[in-house]
Wavefront OBJ file of the C-alpha trace (Angstrom):
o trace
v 0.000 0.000 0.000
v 1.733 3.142 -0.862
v 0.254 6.794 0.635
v 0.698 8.488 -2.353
v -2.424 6.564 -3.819
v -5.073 7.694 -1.785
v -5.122 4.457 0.225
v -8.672 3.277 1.909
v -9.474 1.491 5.207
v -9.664 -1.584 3.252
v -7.044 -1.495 1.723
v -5.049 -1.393 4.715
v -7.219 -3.987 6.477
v -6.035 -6.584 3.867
v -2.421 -5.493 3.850
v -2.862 -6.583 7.574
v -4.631 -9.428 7.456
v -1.668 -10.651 5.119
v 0.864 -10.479 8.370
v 2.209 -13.542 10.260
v -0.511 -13.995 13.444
v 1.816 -15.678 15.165
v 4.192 -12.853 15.602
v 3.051 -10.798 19.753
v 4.301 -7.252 17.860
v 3.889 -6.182 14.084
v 6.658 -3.326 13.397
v 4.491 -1.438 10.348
v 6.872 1.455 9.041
v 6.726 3.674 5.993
v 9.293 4.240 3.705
v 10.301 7.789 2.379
v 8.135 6.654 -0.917
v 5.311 6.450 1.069
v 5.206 2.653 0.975
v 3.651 0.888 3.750
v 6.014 -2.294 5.162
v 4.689 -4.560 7.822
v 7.408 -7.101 9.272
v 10.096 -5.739 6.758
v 12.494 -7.399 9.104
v 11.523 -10.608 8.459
v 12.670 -10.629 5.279
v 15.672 -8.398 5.512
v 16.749 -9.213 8.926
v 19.788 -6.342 9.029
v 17.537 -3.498 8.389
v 17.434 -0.507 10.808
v 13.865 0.240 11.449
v 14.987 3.247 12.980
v 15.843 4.820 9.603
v 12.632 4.998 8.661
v 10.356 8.410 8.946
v 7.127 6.551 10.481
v 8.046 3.438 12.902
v 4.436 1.887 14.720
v 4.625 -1.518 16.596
v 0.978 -2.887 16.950
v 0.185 -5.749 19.330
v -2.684 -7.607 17.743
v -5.425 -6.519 14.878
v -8.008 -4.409 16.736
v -7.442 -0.778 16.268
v -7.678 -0.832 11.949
v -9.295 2.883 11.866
v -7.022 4.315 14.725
v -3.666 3.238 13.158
v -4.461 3.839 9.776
v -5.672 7.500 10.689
v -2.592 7.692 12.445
v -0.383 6.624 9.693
v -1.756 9.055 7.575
v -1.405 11.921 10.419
v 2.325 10.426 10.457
v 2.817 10.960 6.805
v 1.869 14.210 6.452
v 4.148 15.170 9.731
v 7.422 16.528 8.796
v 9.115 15.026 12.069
v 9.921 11.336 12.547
v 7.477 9.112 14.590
v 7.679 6.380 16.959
v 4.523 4.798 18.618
v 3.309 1.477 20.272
v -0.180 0.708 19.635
v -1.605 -2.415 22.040
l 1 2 3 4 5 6 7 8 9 10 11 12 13 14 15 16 17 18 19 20 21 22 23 24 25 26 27 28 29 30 31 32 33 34 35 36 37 38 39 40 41 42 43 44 45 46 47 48 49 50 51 52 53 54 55 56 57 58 59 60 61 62 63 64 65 66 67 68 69 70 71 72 73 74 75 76 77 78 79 80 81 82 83 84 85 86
């Protein structure tokens, strides 16, 4: 899912429902293209998540609306952000 698309609720609800359930935190980060990356680690297990602008670590599935509106707050923010959603 990439930000610069106009993404949608559902579209982010089956970019998560794609994840590994078995895994107690999800680290979902955004690249500086605006590409949304859940578990990028898991595939490239040297990269610094720390690098990226938008860093959110969600403990289980429940809170679709609230993290994507926050992701999208995130985006738009010209700082870097770092948040744990349980």
């Amino acid at each position: 899912m990439n930000l610069f698309f106009n993404p949608s609720i559902s579209e982010f609800r089956k970019l998560l429902v794609k994840t590994q359930n078995d895994l107690p935190v999800h680290d979902i980060v955004i690249d500086y293209d605006g590409e949304v990356l859940i578990d990028p680690q898991l595939n490239q297990p040297e990269l610094d998540l720390d690098k990226f602008k938008v860093h959110v670590q969600l403990r289980g599935h429940n809170h679709f609306r609230k993290l994507f509106d926050f992701i999208l707050r995130a985006w738009h923010n010209r700082s870097r952000v770092r948040m744990v959603l349980q």
